[in-house]
C-alpha positions in Angstrom: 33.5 22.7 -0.5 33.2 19.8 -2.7 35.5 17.0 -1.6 35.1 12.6 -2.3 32.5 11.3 0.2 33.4 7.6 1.5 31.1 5.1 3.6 32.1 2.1 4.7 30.5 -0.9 6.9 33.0 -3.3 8.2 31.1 -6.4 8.7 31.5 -10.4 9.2 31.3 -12.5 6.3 28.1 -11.6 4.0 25.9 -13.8 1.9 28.1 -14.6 -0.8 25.6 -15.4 -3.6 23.8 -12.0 -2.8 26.9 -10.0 -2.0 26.9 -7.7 -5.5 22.8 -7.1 -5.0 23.4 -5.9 -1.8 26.8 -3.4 -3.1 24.5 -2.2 -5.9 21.4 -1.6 -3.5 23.1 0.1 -1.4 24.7 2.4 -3.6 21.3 3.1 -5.1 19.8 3.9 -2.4 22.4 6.3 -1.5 22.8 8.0 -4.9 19.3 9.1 -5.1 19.1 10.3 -1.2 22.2 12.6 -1.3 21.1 13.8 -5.1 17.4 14.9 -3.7 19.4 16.5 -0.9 21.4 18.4 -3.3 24.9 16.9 -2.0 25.6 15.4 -5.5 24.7 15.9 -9.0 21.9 13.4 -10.2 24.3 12.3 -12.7 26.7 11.8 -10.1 27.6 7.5 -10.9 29.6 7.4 -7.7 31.3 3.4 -7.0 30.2 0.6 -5.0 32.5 -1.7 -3.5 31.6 -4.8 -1.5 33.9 -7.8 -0.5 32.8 -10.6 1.9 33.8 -8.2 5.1 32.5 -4.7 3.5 30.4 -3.0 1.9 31.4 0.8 0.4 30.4 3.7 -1.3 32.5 6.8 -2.6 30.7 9.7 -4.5 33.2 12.6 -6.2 32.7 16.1 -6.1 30.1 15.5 -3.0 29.2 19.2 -1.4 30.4 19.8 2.8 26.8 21.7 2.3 24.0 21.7 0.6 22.8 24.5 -1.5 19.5 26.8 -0.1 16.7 26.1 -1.0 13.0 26.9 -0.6 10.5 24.6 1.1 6.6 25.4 0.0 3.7 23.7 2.3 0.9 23.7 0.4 -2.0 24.8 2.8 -6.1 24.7 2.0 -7.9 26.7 -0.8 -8.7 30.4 -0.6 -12.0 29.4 -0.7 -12.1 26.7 1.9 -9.8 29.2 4.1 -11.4 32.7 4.3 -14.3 33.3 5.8 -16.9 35.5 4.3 -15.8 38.2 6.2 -12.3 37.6 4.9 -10.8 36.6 8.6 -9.0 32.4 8.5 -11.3 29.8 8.5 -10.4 26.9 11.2 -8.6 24.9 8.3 -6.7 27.5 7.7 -5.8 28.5 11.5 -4.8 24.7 12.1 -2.4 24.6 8.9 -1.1 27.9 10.3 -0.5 26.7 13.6 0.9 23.2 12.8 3.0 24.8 10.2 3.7 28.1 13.2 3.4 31.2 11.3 1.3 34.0 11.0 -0.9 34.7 8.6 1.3 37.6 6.5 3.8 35.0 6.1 1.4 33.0 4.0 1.2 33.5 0.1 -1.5 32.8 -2.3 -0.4 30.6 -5.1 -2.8 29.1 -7.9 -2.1 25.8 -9.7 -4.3 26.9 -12.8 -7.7 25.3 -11.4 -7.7 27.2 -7.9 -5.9 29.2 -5.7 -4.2 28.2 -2.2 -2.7 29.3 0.3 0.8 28.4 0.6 4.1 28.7 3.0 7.4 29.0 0.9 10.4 28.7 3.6 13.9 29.8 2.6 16.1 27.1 4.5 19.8 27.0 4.7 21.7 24.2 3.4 22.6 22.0 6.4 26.2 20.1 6.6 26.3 16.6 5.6 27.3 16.2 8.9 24.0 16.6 10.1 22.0 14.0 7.4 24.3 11.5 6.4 24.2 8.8 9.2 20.2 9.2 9.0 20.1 9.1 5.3 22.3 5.4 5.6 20.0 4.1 8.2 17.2 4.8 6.0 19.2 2.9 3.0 20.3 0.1 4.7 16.5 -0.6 5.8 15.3 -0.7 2.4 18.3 -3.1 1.1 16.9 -6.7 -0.6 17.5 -8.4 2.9 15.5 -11.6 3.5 16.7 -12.3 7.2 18.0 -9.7 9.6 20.5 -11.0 12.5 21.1 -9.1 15.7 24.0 -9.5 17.9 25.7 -8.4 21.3 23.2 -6.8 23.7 21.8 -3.7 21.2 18.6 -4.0 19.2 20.3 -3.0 15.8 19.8 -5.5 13.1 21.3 -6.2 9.7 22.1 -8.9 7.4 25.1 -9.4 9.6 26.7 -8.1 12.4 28.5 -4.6 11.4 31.8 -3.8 13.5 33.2 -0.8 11.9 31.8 2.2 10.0 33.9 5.4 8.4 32.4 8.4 6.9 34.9 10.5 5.1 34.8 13.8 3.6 37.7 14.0 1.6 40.5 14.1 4.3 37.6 15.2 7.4 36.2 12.2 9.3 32.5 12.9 9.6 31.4 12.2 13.0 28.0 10.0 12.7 26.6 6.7 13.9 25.5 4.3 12.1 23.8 0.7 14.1 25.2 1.7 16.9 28.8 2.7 15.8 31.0 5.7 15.6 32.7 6.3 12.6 36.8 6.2 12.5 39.5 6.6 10.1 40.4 3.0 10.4 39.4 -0.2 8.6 40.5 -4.0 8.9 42.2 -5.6 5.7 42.3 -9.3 4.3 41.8 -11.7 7.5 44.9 -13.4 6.9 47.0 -11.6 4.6 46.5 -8.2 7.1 47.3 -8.1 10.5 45.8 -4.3 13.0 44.0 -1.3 11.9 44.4 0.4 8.5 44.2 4.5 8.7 42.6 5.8 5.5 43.8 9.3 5.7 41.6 10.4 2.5 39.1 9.3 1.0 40.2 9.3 -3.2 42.8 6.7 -2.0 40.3 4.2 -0.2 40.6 1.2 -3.3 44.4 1.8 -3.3 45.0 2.1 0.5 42.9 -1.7 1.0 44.8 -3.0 -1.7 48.3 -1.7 -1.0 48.4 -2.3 3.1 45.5 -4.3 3.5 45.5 -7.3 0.6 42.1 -6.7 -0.4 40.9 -5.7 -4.0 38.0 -3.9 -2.8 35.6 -3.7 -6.2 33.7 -6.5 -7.1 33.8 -6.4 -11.0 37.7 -6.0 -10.3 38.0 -9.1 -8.1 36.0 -10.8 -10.7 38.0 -9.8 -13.5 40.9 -10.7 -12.1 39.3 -14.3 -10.9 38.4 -14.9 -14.5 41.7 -14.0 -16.1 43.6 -16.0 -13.4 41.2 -19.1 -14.1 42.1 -18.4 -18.1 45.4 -18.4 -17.7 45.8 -21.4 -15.5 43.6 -23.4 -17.8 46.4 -22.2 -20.7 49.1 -23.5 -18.7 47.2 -27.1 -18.6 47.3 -27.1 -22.4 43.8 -27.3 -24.3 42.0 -27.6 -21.6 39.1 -24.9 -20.8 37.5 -23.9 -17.6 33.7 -24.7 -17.3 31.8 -21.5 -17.2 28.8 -20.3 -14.6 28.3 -16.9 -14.1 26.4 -17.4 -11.0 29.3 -19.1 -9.3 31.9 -17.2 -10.5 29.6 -14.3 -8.9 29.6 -16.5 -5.7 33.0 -16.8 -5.2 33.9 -13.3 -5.9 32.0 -12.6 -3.5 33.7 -15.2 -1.2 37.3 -14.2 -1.6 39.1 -10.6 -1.1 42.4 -11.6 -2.7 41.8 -14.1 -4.9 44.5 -16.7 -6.5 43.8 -19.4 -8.8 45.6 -23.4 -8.6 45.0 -26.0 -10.0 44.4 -29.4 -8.2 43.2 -33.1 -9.6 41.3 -36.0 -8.4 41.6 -39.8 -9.1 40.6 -40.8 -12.5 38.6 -43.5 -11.4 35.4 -41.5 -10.7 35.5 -40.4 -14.2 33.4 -43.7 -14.7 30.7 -41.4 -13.0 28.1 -39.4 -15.2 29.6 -36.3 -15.5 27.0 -34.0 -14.5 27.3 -35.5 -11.3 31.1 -34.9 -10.6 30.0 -31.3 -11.9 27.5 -30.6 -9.7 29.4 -31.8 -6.7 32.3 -29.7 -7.1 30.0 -26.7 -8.2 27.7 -26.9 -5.7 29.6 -28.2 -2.6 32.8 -26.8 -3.0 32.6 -24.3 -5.3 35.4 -25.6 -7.8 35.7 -24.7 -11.6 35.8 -28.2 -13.7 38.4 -28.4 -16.0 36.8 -29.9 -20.0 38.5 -31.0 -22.4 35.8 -30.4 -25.4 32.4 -31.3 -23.8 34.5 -33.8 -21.8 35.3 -33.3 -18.3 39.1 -34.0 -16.8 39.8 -35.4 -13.5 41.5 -32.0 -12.7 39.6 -28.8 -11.2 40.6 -24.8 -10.4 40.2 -23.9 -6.6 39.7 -20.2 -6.4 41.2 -19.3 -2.9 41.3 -16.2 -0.8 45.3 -16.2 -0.6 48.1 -15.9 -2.6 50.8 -17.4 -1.1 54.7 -18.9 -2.3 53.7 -22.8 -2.3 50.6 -23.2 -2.6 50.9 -27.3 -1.9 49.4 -27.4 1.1 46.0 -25.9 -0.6 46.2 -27.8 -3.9 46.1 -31.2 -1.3 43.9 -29.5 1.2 41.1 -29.7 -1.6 42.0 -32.6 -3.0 41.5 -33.9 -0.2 37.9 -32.9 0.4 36.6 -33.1 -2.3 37.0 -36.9 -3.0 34.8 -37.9 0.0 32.1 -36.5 -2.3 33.1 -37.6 -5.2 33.4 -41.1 -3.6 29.6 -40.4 -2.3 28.7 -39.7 -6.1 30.2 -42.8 -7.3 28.4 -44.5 -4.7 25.0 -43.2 -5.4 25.8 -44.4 -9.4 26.5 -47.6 -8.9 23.8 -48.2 -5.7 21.0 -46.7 -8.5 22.0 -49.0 -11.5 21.4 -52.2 -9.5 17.2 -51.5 -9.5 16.0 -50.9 -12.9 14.0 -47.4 -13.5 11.1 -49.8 -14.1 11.4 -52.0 -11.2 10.7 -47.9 -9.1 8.0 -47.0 -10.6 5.5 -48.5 -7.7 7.4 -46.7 -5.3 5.7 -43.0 -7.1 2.7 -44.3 -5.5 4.1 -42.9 -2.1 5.5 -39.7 -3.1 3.0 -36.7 -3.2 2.6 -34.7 -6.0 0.4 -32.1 -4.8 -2.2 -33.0 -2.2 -4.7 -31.9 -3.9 -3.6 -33.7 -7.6 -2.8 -36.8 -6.3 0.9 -39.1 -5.9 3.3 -38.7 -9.2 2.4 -42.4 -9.5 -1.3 -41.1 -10.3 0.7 -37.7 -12.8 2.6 -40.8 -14.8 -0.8 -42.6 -15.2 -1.7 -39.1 -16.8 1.6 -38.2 -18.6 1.5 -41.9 -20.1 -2.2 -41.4 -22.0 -1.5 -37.9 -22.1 1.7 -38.2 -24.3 0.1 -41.0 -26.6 -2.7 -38.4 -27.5 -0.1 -36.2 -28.5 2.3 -38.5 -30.0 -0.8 -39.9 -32.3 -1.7 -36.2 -33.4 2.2 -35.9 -34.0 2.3 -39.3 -36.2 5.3 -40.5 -33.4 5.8 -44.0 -32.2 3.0 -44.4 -29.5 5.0 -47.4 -28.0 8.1 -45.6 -27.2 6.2 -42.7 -26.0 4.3 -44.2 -23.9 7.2 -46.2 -22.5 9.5 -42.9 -22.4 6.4 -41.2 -20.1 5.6 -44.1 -17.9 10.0 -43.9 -17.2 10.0 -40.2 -17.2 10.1 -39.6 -13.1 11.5 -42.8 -12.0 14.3 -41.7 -11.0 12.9 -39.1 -8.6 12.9 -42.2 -6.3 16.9 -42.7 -6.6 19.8 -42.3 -4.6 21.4 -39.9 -6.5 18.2 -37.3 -7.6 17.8 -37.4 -3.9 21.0 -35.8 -2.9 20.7 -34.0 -6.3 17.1 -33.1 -7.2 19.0 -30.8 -9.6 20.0 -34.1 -11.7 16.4 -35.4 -12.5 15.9 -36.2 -15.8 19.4 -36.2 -16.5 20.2 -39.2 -14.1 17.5 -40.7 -15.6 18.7 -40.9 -19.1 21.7 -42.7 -18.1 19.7 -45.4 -15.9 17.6 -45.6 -18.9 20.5 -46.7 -21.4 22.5 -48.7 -18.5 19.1 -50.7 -18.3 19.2 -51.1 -21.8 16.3 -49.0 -23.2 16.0 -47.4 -26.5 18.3 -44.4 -26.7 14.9 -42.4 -27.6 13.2 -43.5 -24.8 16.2 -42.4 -22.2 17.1 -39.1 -24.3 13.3 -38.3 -23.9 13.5 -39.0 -19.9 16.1 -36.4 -20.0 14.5 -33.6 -22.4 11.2 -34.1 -21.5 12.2 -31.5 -18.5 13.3 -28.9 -21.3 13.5 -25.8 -22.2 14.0 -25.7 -18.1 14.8 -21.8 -18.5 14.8 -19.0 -21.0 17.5 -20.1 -23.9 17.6 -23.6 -22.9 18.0 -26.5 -25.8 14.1 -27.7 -26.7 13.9 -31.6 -26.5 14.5 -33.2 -29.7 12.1 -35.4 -31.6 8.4 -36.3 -32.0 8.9 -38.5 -29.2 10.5 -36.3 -26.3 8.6 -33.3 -27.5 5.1 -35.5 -27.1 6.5 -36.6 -23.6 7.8 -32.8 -22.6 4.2 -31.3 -23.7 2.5 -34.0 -21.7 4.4 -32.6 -18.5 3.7 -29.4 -19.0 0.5 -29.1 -20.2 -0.7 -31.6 -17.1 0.7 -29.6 -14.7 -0.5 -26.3 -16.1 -4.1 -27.6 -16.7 -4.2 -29.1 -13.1 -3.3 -25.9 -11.4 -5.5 -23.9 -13.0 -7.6 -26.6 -12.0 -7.5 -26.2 -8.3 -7.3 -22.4 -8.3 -3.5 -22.3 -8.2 -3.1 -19.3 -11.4 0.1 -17.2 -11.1 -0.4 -13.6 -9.6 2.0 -10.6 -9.9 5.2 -12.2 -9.2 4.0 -15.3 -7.9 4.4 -18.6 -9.1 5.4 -20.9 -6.8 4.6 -24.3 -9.2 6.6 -22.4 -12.2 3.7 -22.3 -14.9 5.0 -19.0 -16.4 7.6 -21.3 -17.3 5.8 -24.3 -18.4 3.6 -22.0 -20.7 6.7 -20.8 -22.6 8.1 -24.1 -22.7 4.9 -25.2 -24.4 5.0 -22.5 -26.9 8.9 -22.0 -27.2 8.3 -26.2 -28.4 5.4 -25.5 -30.5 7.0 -23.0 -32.5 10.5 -23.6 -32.7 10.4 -27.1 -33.4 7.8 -26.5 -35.1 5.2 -28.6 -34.9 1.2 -28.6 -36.4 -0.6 -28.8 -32.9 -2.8 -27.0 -31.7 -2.9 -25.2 -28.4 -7.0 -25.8 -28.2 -6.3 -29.2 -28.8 -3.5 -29.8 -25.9 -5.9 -28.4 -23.4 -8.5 -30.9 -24.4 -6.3 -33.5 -24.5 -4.7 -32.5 -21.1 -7.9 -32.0 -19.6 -9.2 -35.7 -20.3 -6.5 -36.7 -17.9 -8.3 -35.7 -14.9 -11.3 -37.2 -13.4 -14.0 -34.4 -12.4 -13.4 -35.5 -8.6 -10.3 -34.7 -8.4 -10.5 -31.1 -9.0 -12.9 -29.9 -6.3 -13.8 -26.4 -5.0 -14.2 -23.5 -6.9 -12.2 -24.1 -9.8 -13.6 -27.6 -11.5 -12.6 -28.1 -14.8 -15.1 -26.5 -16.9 -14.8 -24.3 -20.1 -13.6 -21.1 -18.2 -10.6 -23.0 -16.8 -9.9 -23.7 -20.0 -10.7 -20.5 -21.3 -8.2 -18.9 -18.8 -5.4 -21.1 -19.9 -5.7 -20.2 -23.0 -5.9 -16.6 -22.2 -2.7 -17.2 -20.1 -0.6 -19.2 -22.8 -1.8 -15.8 -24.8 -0.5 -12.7 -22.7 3.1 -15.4 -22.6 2.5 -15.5 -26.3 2.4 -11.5 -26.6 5.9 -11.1 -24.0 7.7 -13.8 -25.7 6.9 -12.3 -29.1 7.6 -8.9 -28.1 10.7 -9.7 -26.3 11.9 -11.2 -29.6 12.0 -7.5 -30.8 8.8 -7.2 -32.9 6.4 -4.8 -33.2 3.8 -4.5 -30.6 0.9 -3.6 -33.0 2.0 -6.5 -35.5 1.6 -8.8 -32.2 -1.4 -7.6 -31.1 -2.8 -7.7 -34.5 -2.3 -11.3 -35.0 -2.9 -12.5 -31.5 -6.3 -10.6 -32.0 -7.6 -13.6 -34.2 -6.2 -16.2 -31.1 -4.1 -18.1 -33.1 -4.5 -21.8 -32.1 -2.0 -23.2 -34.7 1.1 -21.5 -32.7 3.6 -23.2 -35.2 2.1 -20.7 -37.7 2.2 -17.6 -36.2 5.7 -16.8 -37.3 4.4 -16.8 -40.6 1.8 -14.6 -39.9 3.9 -12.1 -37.8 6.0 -12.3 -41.3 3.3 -11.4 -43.2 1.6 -8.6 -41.8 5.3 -7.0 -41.7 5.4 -7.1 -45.4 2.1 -5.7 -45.7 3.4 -3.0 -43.6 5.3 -1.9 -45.8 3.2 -1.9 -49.0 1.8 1.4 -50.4 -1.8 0.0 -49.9 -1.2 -1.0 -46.5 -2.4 1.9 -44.0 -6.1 2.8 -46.1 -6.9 -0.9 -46.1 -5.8 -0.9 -42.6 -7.3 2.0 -41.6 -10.6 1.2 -43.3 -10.7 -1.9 -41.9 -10.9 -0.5 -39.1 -13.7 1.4 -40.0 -15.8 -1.7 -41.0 -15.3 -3.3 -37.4 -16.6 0.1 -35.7 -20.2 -0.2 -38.4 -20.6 -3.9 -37.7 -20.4 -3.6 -33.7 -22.4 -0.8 -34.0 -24.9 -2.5 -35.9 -27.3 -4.7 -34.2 -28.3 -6.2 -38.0 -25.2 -8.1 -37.7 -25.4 -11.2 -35.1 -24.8 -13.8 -37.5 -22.7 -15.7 -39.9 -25.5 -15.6 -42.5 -25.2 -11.8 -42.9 -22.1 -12.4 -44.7 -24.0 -13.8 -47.9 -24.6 -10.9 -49.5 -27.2 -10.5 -52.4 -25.9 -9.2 -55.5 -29.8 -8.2 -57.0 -29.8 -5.8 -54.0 -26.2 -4.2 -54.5 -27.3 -0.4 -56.0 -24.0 1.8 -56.6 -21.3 1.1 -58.9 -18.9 1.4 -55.9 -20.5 -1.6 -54.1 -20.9 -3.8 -57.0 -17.3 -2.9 -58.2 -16.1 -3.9 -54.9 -18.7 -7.4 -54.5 -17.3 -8.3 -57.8 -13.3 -7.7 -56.8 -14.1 -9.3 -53.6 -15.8 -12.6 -55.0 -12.8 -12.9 -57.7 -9.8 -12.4 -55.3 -11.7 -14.9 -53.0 -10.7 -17.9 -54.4 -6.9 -17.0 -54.4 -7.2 -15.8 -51.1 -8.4 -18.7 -49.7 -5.8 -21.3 -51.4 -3.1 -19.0 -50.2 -3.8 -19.2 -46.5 -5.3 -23.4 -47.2 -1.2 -23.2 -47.8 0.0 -21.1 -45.0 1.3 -18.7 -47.8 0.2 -15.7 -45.2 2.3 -13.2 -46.9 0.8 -13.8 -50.6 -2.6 -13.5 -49.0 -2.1 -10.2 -47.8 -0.6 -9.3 -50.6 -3.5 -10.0 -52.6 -5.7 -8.3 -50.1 -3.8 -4.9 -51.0 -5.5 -5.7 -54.5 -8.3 -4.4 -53.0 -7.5 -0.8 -51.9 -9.2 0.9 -54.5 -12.3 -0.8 -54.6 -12.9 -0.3 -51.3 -11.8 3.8 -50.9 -14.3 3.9 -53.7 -16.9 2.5 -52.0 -16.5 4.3 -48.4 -16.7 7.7 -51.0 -19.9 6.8 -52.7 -21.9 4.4 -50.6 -24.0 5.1 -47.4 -23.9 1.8 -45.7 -26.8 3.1 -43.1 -29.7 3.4 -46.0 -33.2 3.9 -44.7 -34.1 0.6 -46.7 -33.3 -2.1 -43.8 -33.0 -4.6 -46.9 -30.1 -2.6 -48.5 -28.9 -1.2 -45.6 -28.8 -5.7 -44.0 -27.0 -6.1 -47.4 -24.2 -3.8 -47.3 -23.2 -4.7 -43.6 -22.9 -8.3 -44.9 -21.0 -7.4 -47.7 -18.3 -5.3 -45.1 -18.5 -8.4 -42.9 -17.3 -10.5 -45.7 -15.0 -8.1 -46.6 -13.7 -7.9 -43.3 -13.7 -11.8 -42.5 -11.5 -12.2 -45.7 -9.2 -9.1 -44.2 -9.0 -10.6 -40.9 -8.4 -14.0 -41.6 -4.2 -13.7 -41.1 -4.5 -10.9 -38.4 -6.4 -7.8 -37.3 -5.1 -5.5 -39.9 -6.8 -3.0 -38.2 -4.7 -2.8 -35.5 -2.2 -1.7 -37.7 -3.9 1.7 -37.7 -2.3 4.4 -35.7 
């Protein structure tokens, strides 16, 4: 019989901010168990459901019991299990034994390289009765759970303490346990709103039953939904005023509230005088508010997103009013503590604050990020002085009141210091930016000036990591360098700017004195080699991500492009070639002049590309020396230019010349001295091919 399975944990409040990971999980999890059990299709989508006191599953058209099926035990190999005399082997009598049947019972199967012995068991579908509280046990231990908790006097653990479970069938309660609990028909609804037990008499009606008699939207994308559209049309009704957007916290109070209602509530106007960010933060962070913007402006009013509806809801509009101007008041406080010690008059105190113990104080990274950032600003043509001055500001206020209840505000707190101490509004718009692109998408920093100061930052912290050993592995990266490297780049080539990536390691690497980096990992070409390697592999996943083609990526990262401001152009150009007629023989015999010159030992070095025209033989080689040597020149002022696609294009020019010379012209000839001077004429050939990308790794 095929009827709507239901589970349900009633538990105490869960993590908010990892509520929907956990509903998901879980219902994952579950899916694929009762789907390899053959309770549910595998196409079976099921729903999750998870509110701060639950988490749920339901799963249609889920079978009372499963369908027969045949087990097979694979046992040793005919040969490894008969004797010569044809009687079991001892491997065989211990599979037989462990597995307690007789001989007759077992078949002889063969996988196409050898034959076994095998034991193929017909075995009854059991009742889900007999599975399901082990198969949920087994879920709930592989759920993304950083901390278990346990509670009364039993040794069950989970993320927190579970007080009622139900495992329906349709209308037929499932008897299981599950942590130590018998399932019911009952539930608990809304912790205020609800008062006693709620039957749920089938399991189709479990949403509509919590909702109806218990006050509590049960799905999470519903509650959300219906969070969102309330916090729209309260914002309406406030006239054109919008409500500030974060999808992490509007995920953190779904997953906070069961019943959700939207008012609006207001603060004094007077700590508008505070940055903004700061109000922001402190009603995002600490109370979990929604600011209310007029423009990019913020308002003194806010949306509260409580877990009760209720006929007047004064009492919560003050209630939060109420707290939250304590912090605010702590905000304003911090501000106008801050703006009494100039961001220049803090710098000595970075002398005390560690870095990393092994790199030194940030007083010692500014002494690097100032030289640092006039190397780059000189190779940029920026104003050195206001770089310099921008970098030597850049983390003072790490040391202030306000980044210290708010690391989340450095850099932007820093900016307004910077202007309220009267510096040049490029020097504090640089303090702020230099921190940018702080995640995927994020605004680059604007500017020769910020962008000097921003590589500076990253490219000392990624080239004194690497120094002391400290190179991202798998997944981790505790010092975020993944992110530095594509910050670098993302800067680079979206600015752009004509820098190279060698020359920012070399420049970054001056910065550190050779006793600072001790151990294992001293500065030395292969660190430098390895973060080049590393910006390369982000290079490839940032390129790719972007949507293009794998092979036109890897055949112009093949040439390790230094100038990364320039590889646009050449990802442009080899996808026009693509597409020419002439594109996949030149490609294709391209590659067929790399596989000769590895091959050949003859060619070590750069002289073998002069090639001597009195030893050139075959009209196919000397057609193709001469087409060579005249679409040379144009070549080469194309790609002095950065004209990448016209060069290519011009490359296709030679398609014919060089079929004709693969047809009629054995580059291995017994003469060594024609044989040296063919290889040097495919290794200029292939030097002048190669010069935009790889084209060879545009073959299939």
């Amino acid at each position: 019989m095929k009827a709507t399975l239901l589970i349900e944990l009633l538990t105490e409040e869960l993590p908010p901010k990892s509520l929907a990971k956990l509903g998901l999980a879980f219902f994952d999890q579950m899916q694929k168990a009762l789907a390899e059990a053959g309770y549910i299709q595998a196409e079976n989508v099921g729903r999750w459901y998870a509110t701060p006191r639950r988490l749920a599953l339901q799963f249609p058209d889920c079978l009372e019991t499963q369908p027969d099926h045949t087990i097979e035990k694979k046992g040793p190999a005919v040969a490894v299990g008969l004797a010569a005399d044809g009687t079991p082997t001892k491997a065989l009598e211990g599979f037989m034994r462990s597995a307690g049947v007789e001989f007759s019972q077992l078949e002889k199967v063969s996988d196409g390289k050898a034959a076994y012995f095998a034991l193929r068991l017909h075995k009854p579908g059991e009742r889900i009765d007999t599975v399901l509280s082990a198969m949920i046990e087994a879920a709930l231990k592989k759920l993304p759970v950083a901390k278990l908790m346990r509670w009364g006097t039993s040794e069950v653990q989970f993320v927190r303490p579970v007080h009622g479970l139900v495992l329906l069938h349709g209308t037929r309660l499932i008897a299981g346990e599950v942590l130590g609990l018998q399932s019911r028909h009952v539930t608990l609804g809304h912790r205020f709103m609800s008062s006693g037990e709620i039957m749920l008499g089938n399991a189709d009606d479990y949403a509509a039953t919590l909702e109806q008699k218990g006050h509590v939207i049960a799905a999470f994308d519903k509650r959300r939904d219906m969070i969102c559209a309330q916090l729209d049309a309260v914002a309406a009704v406030a006239g054109n005023r919008t409500w500030l957007k974060d999808d992490a916290l509007l995920n953190e109070v779904t997953g906070l509230v069961e019943y959700p209602a939207v008012y609006e509530a207001g603060f004094e106007s007077e700590f508008l005088a505070v940055p903004q960010e700061c109000l922001i933060l402190t009603m995002k962070a600490n109370q979990k508010y929604f600011p209310l913007m007029e423009g990019n402006n913020l308002t003194n009013r806010f949306l509260v997103v409580s877990n009760m509806q209720v006929a007047d809801p004064s009492h919560i509009i003050t209630g939060n009013a109420r707290v939250v101007r304590p912090r605010l008041a702590d905000a304003k406080f911090f501000f106008e503590t801050d703006k009494k010690t100039p961001l220049s008059a803090r710098i000595g105190k970075l002398a005390s604050v560690v870095y990393h113990n092994k790199l030194g104080t940030q007083g010692e990274r500014v002494d690097r990020l100032v030289k640092l950032a006039a190397r780059i600003a000189h190779r940029l043509g920026a104003d050195a002085t206001l770089t310099e001055r921008a970098a030597l500001l850049a983390k003072a206020d790490l040391v202030t009141d306000m980044v210290g209840e708010f690391p989340e505000l450095q850099g932007i707190m820093g900016r307004y210091y910077a202007l309220a101490d009267g510096e040049p509004a490029v020097v504090a718009a640089a303090i702020e930016e230099h921190y940018h692109p702080r995640f995927n998408g994020d605004a680059l920093p604007h500017g020769p000036v910020a962008c000097a100061v921003a590589l500076a930052d990253k490219m000392d912290a990624l080239i004194g990591f690497f120094g002391i050993g400290q190179i991202p592995t798998g997944d981790k990266d505790p010092f975020g360098l993944r992110r530095a490297a594509l910050g670098v780049l993302r800067i680079l080539m979206e600015t752009p700017l004509p820098l190279s990536i060698g020359d920012l390691i070399d420049d970054a690497t001056k910065g550190f004195a050779p006793a600072l980096l001790t151990g294992d990992y001293r500065l030395t070409s292969a660190i430098q080699e390895r973060t080049q390697d590393f910006f390369r592999e982000r290079l490839r996943n940032l390129l790719r991500d972007a949507g293009h083609e794998p092979n036109a990526v890897d055949a112009v990262l093949a040439q390790n492009p230094m100038r990364i401001d320039e590889v646009p152009l050449r990802l442009a150009a080899v996808k026009a070639f693509a597409t020419l007629p002439e594109a996949a023989a030149l490609a294709a015999a391209n590659k067929r002049i790399v596989n000769i010159l590895k091959k050949s030992a003859e060619h070590v070095k750069h002289t073998d590309t002069i090639v001597n025209p009195a030893l050139l033989q075959e009209a196919a080689e000397k057609n193709l020396f001469s087409d060579v040597e005249k679409l040379a020149p144009d070549i080469e002022a194309q790609l002095a230019r950065s004209d990448y696609t016209a060069a290519l294009k011009t490359l296709a020019g030679l398609r014919e010349a060089v079929d004709a010379f693969f047809e009629g012209v054995m580059v291995n000839a017994d003469d060594a001295a024609i044989r040296t001077n063919r290889l040097a004429l495919l290794a200029r050939l292939a030097g002048l091919m190669n010069r935009v990308a790889d084209i060879s790794r545009l073959s299939s």
